[in-house]
LUMLUM-991903 format. One record per residue: x, y, z of N, C-alpha, C in turn; residue in one letter. Coordinates in steps of 0.05 Angstrom, whole numbers, plus 5000, padded with zeros to 4 digits. Layout:
XYZXYZXYZA ...
! end
This chain:
851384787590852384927567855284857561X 856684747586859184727582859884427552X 858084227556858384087532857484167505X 855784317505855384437478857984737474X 858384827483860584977475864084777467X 863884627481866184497482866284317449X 862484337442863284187414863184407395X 861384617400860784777382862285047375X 863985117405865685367406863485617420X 864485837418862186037432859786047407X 857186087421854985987407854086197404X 854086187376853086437354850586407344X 848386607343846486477321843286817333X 840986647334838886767347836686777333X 835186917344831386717341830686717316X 829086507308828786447281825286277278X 824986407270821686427271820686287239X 821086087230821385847206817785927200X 816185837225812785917218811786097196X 814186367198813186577175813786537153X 815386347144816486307112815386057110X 815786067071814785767061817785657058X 816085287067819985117068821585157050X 821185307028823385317010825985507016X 824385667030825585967050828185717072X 827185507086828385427108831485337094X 830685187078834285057062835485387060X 834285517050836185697041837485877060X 835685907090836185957117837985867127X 837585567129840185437148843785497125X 842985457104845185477088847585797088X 845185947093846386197100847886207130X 845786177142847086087169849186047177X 849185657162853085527161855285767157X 854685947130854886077113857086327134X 855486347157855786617173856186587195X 857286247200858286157232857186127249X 854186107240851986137261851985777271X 851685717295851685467304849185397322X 847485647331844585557356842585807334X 840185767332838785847341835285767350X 834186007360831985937376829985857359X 828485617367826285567349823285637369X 821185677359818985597370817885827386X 819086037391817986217412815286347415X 814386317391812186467383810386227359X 810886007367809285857357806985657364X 806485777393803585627398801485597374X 800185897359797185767350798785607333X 800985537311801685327291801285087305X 802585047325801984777342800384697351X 798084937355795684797365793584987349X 792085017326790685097308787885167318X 787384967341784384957347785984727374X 783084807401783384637418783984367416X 786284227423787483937424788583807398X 788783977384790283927352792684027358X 794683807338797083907348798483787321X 800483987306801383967280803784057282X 805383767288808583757290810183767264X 808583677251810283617217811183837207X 810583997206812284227209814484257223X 815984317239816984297260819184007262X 817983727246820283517247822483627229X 821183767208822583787181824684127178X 823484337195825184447209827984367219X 827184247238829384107250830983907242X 829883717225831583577198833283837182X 833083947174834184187159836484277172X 836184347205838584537220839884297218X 839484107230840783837232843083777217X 841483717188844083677171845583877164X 845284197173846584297167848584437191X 848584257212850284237234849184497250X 847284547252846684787273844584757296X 845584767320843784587343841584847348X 839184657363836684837359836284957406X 836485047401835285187429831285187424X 829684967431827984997421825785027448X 823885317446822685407460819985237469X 819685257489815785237504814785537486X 812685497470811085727462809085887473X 809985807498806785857525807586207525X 808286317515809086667517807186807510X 805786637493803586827467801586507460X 799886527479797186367471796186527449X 795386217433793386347402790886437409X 790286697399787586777401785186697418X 784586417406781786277410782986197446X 784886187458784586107481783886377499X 784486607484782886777512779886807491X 779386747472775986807473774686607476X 775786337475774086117494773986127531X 776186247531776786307570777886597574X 776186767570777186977578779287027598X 778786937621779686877652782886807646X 783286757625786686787623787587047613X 786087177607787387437600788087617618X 789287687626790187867651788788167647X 788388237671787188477682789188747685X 789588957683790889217695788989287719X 791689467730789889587751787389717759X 786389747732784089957726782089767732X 782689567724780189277721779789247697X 780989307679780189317641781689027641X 780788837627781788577619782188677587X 784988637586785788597562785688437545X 786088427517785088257490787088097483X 787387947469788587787445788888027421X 790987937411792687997388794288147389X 795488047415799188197411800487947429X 801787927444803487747460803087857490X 803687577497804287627527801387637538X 799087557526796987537531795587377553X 796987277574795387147597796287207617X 794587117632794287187671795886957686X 799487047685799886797710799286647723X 796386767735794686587758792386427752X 792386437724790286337703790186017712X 789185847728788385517721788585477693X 786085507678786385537654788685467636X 789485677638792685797627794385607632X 794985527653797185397657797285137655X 794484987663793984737648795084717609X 793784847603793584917572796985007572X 798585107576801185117574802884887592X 801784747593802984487610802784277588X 799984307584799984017561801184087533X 801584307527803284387496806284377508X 807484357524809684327532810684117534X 808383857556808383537548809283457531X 806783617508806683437484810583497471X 809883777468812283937449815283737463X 815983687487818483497503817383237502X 814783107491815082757490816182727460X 815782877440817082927414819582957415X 820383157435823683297407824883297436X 824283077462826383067487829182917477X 830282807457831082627445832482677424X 831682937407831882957375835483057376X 836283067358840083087365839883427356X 837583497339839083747334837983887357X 836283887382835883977405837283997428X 839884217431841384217450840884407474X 837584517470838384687494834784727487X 833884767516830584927525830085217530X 829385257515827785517527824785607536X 824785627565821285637570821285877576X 818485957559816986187558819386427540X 817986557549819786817541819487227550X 821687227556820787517576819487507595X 819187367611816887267637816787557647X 814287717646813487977657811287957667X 809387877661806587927654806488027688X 803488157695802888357705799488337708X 798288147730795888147732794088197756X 791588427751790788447774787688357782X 787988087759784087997760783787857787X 781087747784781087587794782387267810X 783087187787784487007796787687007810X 788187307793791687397817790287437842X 787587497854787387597880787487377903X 786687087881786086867894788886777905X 790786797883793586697891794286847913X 794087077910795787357919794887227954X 793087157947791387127982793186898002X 792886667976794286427984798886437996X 798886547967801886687973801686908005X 799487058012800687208034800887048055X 797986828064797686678081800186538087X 802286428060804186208071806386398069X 806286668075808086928083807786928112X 806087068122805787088145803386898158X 801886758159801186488167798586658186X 797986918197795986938211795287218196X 792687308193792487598189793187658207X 793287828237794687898246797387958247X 799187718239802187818222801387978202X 799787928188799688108151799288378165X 797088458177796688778196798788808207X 800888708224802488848230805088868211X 805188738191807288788181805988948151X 804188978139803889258129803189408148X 803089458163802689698185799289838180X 798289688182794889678180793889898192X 794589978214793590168236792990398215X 794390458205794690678179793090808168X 791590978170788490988145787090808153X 786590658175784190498179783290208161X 787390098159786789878132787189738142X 786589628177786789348182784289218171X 785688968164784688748147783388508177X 780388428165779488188178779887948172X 780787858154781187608141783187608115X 784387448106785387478082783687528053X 781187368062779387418037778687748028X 779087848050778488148039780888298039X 783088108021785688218015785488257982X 786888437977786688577939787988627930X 788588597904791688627899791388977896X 793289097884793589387894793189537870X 790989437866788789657845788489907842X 787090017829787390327837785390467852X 785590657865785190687894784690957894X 782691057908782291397904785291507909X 786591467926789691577930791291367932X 793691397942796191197948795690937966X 796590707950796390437967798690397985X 797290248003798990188026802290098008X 803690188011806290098002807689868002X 806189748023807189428038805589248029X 803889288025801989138007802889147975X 804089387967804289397943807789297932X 809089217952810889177951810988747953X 809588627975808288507975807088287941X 806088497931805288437907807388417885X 808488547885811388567866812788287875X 812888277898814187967903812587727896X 810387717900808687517889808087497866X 808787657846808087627814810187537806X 813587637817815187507804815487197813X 814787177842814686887841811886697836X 809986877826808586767816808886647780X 810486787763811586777739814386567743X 815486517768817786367772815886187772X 813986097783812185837786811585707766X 810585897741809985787707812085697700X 813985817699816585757695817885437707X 817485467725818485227749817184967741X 813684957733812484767720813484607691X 813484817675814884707657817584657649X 818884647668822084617670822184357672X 820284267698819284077716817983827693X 816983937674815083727659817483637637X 818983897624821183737607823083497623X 824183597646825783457654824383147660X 821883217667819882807675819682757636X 820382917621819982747594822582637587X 824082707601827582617595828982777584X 828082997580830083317566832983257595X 834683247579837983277592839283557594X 838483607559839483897557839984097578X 841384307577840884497593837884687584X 836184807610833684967602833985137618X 833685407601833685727614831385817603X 831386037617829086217602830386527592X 829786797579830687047576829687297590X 832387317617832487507627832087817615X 831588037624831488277614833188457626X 835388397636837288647657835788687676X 835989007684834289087704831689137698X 830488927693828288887692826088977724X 824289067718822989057745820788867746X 820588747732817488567739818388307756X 820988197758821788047772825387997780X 824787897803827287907824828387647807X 830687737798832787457786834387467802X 834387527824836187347851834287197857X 831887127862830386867853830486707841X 830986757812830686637786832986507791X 834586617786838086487774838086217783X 837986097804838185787810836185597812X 833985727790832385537778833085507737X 834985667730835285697705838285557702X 838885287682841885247687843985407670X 842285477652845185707648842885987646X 844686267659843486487653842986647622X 841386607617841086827588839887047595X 840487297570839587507578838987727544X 837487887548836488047529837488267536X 838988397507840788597512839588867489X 837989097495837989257480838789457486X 841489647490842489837499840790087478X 840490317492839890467467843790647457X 843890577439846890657420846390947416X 844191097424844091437415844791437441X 845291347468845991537491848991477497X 849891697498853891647499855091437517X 852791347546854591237560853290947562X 851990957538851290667535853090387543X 854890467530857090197538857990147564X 857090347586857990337613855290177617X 852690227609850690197626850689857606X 851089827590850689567578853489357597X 855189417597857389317621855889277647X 854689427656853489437676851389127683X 849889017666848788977661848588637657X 851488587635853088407629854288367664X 855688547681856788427700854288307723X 852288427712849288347727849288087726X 849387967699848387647688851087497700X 853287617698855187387707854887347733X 854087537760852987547779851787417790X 849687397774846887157773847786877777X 849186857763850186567763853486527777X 853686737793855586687814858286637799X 858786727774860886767763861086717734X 858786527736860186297715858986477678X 860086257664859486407638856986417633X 855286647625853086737608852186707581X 849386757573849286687543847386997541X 848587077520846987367504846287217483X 842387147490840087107482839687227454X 839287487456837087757449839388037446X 839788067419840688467417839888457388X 840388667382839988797357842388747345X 842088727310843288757290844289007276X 841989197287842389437276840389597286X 837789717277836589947298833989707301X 833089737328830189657337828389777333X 825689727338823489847316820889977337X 822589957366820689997386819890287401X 822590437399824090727418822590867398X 821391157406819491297385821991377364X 824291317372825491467351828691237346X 828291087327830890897323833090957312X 834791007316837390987301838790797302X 840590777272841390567268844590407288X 844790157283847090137296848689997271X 851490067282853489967256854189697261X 854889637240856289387235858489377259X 860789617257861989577280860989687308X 859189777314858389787339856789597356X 856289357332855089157334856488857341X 858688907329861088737332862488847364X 862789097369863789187389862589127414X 859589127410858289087433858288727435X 859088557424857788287427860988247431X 863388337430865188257439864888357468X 864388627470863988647503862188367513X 860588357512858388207526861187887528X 862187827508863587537511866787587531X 866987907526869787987554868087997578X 865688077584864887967606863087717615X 864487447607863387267607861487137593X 860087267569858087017554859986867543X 858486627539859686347523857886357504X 856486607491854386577463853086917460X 853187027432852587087431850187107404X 847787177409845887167395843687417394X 841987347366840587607357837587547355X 836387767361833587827351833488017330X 833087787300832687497305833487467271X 833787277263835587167241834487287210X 832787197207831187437180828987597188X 829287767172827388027176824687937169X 822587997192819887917187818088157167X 817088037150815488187129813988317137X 811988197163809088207175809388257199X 807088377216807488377245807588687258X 807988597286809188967298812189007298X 813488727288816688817285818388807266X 815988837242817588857215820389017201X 819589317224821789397218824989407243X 824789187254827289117272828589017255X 831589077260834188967248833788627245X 835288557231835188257233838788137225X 839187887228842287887220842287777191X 839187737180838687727153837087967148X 837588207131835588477132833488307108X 831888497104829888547080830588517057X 833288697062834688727029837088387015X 836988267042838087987031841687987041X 843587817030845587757054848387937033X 846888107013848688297004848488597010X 849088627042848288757054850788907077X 851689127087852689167111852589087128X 850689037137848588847166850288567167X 849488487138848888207137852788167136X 854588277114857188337122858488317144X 857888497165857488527192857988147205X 854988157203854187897217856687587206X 856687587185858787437177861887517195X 862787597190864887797206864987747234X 863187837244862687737280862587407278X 861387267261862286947261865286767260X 865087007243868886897242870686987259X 869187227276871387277301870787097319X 867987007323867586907351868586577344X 868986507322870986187318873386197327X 874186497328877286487337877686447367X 875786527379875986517413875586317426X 876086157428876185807436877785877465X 880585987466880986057487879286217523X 877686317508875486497525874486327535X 872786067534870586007534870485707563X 869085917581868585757604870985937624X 872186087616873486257634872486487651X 872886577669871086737688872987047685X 872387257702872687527697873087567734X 875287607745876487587762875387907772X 874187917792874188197808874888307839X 875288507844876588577881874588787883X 871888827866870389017879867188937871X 866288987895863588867892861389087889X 858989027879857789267874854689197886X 853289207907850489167905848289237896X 846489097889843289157874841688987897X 838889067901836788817900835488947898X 833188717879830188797869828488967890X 827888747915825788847929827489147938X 828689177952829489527951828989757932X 829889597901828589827880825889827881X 824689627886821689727886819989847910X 821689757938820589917956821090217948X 823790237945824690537947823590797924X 821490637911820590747881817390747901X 817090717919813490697920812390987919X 810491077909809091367915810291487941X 809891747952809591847979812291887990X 814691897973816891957985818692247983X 820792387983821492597990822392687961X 822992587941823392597912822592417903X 821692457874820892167856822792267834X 824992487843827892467819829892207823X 829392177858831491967861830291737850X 832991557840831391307824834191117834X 833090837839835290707837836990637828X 835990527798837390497775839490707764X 838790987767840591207764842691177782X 841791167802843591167829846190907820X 845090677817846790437814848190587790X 846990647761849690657744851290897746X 850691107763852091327772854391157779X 854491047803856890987820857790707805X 856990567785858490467766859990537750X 858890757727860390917707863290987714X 863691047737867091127739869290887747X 867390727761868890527761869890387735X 867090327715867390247688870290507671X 868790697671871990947662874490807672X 875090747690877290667701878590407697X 876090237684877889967678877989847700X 875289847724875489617742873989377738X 874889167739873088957740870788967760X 868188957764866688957783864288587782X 863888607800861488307810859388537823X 856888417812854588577822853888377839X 852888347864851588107881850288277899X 848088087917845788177931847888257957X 845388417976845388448000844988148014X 846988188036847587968049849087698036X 849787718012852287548005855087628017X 856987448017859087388032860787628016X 862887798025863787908013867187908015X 867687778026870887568041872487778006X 871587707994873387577965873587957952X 872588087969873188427946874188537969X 875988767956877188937969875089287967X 873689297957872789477954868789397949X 867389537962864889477961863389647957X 861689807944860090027932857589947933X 856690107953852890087961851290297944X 850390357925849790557912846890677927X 845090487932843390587951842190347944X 841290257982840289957982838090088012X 835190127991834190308015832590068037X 832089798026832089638047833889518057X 834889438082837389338102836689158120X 836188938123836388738148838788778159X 838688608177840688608194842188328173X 841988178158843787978150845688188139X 844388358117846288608090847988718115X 846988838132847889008152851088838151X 850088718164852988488181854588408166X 853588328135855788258123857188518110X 856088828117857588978105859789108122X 859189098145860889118173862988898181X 862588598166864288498164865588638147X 865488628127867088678102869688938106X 869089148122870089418131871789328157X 871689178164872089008192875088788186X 874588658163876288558143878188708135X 878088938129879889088119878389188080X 875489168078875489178053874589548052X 874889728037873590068034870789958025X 868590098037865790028042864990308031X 863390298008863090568004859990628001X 858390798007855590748017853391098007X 851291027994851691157973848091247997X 846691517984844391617998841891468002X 840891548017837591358012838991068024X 840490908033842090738042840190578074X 839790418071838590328104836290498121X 833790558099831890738113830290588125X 830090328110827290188111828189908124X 826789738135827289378144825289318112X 825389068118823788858091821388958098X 819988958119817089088101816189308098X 818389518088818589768081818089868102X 818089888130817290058150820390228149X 819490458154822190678160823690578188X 826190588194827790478218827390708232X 826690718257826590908271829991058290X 830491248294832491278300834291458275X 836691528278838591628267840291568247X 838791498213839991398195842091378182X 843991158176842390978162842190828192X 840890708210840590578241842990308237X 842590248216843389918222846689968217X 847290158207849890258192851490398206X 849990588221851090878233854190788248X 854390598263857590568275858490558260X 859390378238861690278220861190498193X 859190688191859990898184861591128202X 860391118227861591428242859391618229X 858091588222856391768214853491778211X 850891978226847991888230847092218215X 844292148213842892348200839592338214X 838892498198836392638219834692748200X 835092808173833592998153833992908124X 831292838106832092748082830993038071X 833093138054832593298037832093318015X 829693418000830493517970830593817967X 833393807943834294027939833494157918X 834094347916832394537896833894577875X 831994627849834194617820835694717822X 838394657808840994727799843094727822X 841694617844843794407860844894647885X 846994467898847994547920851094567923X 852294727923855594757923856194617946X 858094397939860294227958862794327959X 863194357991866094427978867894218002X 870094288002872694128013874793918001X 876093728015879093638005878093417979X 875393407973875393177952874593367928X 874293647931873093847912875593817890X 877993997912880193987902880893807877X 882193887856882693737834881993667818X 878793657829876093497803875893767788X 875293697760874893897738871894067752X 871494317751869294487751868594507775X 866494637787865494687815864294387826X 864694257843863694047859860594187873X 858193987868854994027877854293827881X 851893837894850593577896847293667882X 845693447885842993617865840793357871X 838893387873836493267874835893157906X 837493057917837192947939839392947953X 839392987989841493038005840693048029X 841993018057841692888084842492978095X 841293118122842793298145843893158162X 846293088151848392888174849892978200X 851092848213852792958236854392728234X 857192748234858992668241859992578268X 859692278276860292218307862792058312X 863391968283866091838290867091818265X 867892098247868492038211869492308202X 871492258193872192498178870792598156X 870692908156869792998139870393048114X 870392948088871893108075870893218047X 867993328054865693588041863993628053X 863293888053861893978064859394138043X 857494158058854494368032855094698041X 855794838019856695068030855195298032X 852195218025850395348036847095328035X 845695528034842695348041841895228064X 839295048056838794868078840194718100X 842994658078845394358090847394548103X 847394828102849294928096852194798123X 854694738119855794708135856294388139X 853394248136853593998143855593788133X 855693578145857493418121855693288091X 857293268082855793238056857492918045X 860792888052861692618042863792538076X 863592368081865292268113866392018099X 868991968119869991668110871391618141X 871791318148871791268176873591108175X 875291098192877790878189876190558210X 876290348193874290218214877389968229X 876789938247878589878263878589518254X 881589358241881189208231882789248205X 882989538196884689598169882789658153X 880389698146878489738128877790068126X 875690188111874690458117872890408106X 870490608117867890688107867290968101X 865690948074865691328066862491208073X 861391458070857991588067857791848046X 856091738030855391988011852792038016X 852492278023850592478031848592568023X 848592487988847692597971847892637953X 845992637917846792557902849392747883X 851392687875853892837870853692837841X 855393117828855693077807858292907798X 857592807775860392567770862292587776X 864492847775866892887782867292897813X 865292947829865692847854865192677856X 863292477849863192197860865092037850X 866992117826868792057825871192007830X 870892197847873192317863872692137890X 870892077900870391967923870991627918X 870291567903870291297886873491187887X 875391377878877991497868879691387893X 878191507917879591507946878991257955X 876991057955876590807959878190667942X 879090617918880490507902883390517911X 883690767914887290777919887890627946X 885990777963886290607991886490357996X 884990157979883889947980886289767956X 888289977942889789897923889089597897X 886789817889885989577871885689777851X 887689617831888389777798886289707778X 886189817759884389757729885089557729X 882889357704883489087697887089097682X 886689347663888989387642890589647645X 892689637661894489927671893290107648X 895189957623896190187602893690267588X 890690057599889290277580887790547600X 888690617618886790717633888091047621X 885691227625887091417610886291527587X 885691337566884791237541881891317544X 880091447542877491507539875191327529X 876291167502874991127488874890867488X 878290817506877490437497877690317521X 875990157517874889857546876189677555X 877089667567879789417570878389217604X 879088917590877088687602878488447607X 878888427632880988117624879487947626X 879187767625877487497627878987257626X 879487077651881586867648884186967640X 885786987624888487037615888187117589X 885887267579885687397563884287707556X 884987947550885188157556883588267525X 880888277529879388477506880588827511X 881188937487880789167487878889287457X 877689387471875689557456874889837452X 875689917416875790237418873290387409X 871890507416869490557407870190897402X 873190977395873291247396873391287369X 873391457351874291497331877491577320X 878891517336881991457330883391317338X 885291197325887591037333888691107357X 887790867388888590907411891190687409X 892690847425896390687431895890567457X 896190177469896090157493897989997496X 898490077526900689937529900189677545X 900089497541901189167538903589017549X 904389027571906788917575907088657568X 909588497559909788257549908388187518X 909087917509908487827489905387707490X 903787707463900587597456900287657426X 898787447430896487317398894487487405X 893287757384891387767374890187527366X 888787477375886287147362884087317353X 882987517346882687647320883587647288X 886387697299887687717271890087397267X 890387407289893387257285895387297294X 895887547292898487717290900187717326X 902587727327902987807347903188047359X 903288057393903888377400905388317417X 906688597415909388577441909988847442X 908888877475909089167485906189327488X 905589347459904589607450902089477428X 900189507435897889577411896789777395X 896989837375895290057356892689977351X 891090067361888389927363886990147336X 886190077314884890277299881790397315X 880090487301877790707302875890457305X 873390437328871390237326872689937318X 874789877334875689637330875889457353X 877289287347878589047379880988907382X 881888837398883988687394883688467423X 883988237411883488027439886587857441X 886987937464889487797471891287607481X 891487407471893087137485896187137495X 896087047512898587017518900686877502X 903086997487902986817473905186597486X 904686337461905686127485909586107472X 910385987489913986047483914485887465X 916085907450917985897418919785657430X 920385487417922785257422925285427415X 926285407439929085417450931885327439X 933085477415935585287413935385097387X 933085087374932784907346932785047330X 931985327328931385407296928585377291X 927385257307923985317307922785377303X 921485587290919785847299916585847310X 916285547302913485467312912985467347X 909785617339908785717362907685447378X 908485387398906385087406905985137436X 
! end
């Protein structure tokens, strides 16, 4: 990506679906486009049956003349594999590609996303439209970038997933006997004689083995990494140079993108925050620091957001012009090198007629469309940004396989959720203006001063060690409930939780609790100060303290007495807290608060912290602030900078108006002594 940004600037544009209009529609498309700064967008995503009409017909002419069109009008094409959405006639000539639910109902044709990963079939037939589609356009100039497939989810439990499923366990554990003891077979009488009488995890008079079902979750995403992997594999033997990604979904659950990421060369990602929930912008930050993650720092591309309201949530509201602009400048303060929309004109026809588009219904004399122009001409100004990274001292962990163990049926709440858990103990950090890196368990953590486990309910001993380094180092280790219950094949650790943890916390437990509505009063030295009564609520742990200060306690009930938050001085200069249980914000804030200071690691931006409303982001040597409040916020700015927004300079002090931005350059020094005034 780095050569196409370097010609094109940050890459503006998004999906553009040419199939639904007649060509007279396309000139007048790309022209608008130029028109609105747009420089990429996606072609082809949804154009299998055009390309292939009937078995082994294939009708490119369409499609040259497309691409003649963006061409001359200087806008490079990101052009998709259409393998996402087989046309009709291939699941009613082969059923057997249509994927199964757990029930055993094989689903139909006529919506998307219509096949069975494990389909032969299928994947032959999406192999050779891929061939064909990269022996054509591996070459063409207005083709600067691949996209295969799209949304990789799919979700199958026929036949043919059982075949894989079988083959994937075998080169897992290599004997049935490993597979029985590592789902723990003894169980209900589910030892297995062979692999052949292995199933994927259908539905079942009651609860499936967990390890089996967990198991399965890993094999579909790398069974969908496999489709993926093929046709990456086939562009590149046709001579595609370009860079080829595919579109991530955040926290997606259908697949582990700590897998993915170092088969994709640049990360993209699909961004639909919902804009009716207040703390959207923390959880969309969240999210964005996910993708830079993925790719181990480097710059990101936002794929996929809305223009204005999506057509999917039972209930849509609209998004503004400036909340639209606001959020795609976030996404480029935390590293994208592009931002882009679903999807460029409004489709007449279909199930998503009524989604925003960055061309509406009503045509480009429009708010929307206003809007969209507007965000073009900001994102020409940022040339400085682009290929610069987002510097952090606190690390935050996620991994897939944990959220999905820790989500299986049969556990002590099904309030606790991971995902809650993770943006809980994000949100304050985000309030605060810290820079954060999301990275797995068991990555190196040398490089942060501060490390936040929100709950990582599976733990090897690799996560273990590198988190006891880290506290050992001197970094605050802060370690959130539900934390180190389970090893990788979900078996519970026997012993005094979290087992793998308990020294370099100072602290073990014995009792998972759930608590009863309207929570549990905390009290002690971290109560102090936080606005309202300090509780905890849904879930909580009968701990004992063996080498950790206390500093809350549950002040009555079940816990009553117990510790509820500990922190441990770990020998080396580091400390470790334990949270006990899930807290209401102003305490975990407060706990969060005490790792930070300790660990002396400030907001990205002093002077905006404080400020409620606005977001402050450095990125390389340049400092987004963003106000999403409805008044003129005052920040303070030390030294001289270029708004590259406006132009203008600042010195000191910003007046940031209502739903606005200001992006900041350093500015560069004035000649000395001539009478000069030119900036160089």
């Amino acid at each position: 990506m780095d050569r196409l940004t370097a010609e094109l600037g940050l890459l503006y544009g998004g999906d553009y679906n040419p199939e639904q209009w007649d060509p007279s529609v396309w000139r007048e498309d790309a022209r608008l486009m130029r028109e609105a700064g747009v420089n990429l967008v996606t072609v082809g995503v949804f154009s299998w049956a055009r390309y292939e009409p009937e078995p082994g017909v294939r009708d490119f002419a369409w499609l040259d003349e497309v691409l003649d069109v963006l061409q001359a009008h200087g806008i490079a094409v990101d052009l998709a594999t259409p393998t996402a959405s087989p046309p009709p006639w291939l699941g009613i000539d082969h059923p057997e590609t249509l994927p199964v639910d757990r029930d055993g109902v094989r689903l139909v044709a006529g919506s998307r996303n219509q096949f069975a990963p494990s389909s032969r079939v299928y994947r032959e037939a999406a192999l050779a439209i891929t061939c064909d589609l990269a022996a054509r356009y591996a070459r063409h100039p207005a083709v600067r970038m691949w996209h295969v497939g799209n949304e990789y989810g799919q979700v199958d439990f026929g036949d043919e997933a059982a075949r894989e499923f079988r083959a994937w366990l075998h080169d897992r554990y290599g004997s049935i006997d490993a597979l029985n003891e590592a789902w723990g077979t003894a169980f209900w009488s589910q030892r297995y004689r062979d692999f052949e009488d292995v199933l994927p995890p259908r539905r079942a008079p009651y609860l499936v083995n967990p390890t089996q079902a967990l198991d399965f979750r890993r094999f579909t995403s790398d069974e969908l990494l496999a489709c993926y992997r093929e046709q990456h594999a086939a562009l590149r033997e046709a001579g595609v140079t370009a860079p080829i990604t595919t579109n991530f979904m955040g926290f997606f659950p259908g697949a582990d993108y700590w897998r993915w990421a170092d088969a994709v060369d640049v990360v993209a990602d699909d961004q639909y925050p919902d804009h009716a929930d207040p703390r959207s912008p923390a959880d969309a930050a969240l999210v964005q620091d996910l993708m830079r993650g993925l790719g181990g720092g480097a710059p990101w591309l936002l794929l996929e957001q809305a223009a204005g309201a999506t057509s999917w949530r039972e209930h849509n509201l609209p998004k503004s012009p400036e909340r639209m602009r606001l959020d795609s400048l976030q996404a480029v303060a935390r590293g994208a090198d592009g931002v882009c929309f679903f999807q460029w004109r409004a489709s007449t026809a279909g199930a998503e007629r009524f989604h925003s588009a960055m061309l509406p219904h009503a045509g480009p004399d429009t708010a929307v469309h206003r809007g969209v122009r507007r965000l073009g001409t900001d994102l020409a100004r940022l040339h400085p940004v682009i290929g610069s990274r987002v510097a952090a001292r606190t690390a935050l962990l996620f991994d897939w396989e944990s959220w999905w163990a820790a989500e299986e049926p049969g556990r002590i709440t099904e309030r606790l959720r991971t995902l809650d858990q993770v943006r809980a103990y994000y949100r304050p950090l985000w309030d605060r203006g810290v820079a954060v890196d999301v990275v797995r368990p068991g990555a190196a953590l040398d490089a942060y001063d501060v490390v936040v486990v929100p709950q990582t309910y599976l733990l090897d001993d690799d996560a273990a060690t590198s988190l006891r380094a880290a506290a050992e180092g001197g970094a605050c280790v802060v370690v959130g409930p539900m934390t180190g219950v389970a090893d990788r094949n979900a078996h519970v650790l026997p012993g005094r939780f979290p087992v793998r943890l308990a020294d370099v916390l100072g602290v073990s437990g014995e009792e998972w609790v759930a608590l009863p509505d309207g929570g549990v009063p905390v009290t002690g030295a971290l109560v102090t100060g936080t606005p309202g009564k300090g509780s905890a609520h849904t879930h909580a742990e009968l701990l004992r303290a063996d080498d950790a200060e206390v500093l809350s306690r549950f002040a009555d009930g079940h816990l009553a007495g117990a510790p509820a938050v500990t922190r441990r001085d770990v020998p080396g200069g580091g400390a470790a807290w334990y949270v006990g249980a899930v807290l209401d914000e102003p305490l975990l804030a407060a706990v969060l608060d005490d790792a930070l200071t300790r660990a002396g690691v400030p907001a990205a931006v002093p002077g905006a912290v404080g400020l409620d409303d606005v977001e402050a982001v450095v990125r390389g040597d340049v400092v987004f602030l963003l106000n999403r409040g409805g008044e003129t916020a005052r920040v303070a700015v030390p030294g001289t900078w270029t708004d590259l927004l406006t132009g203008d300079d600042v010195i000191d002090v910003v007046d940031l108006p209502p739903h606005d931005a200001a992006v900041l350059h350093p500015a560069q020094p004035r000649n000395q002594g001539t009478g000069d005034d030119e900036v160089h």
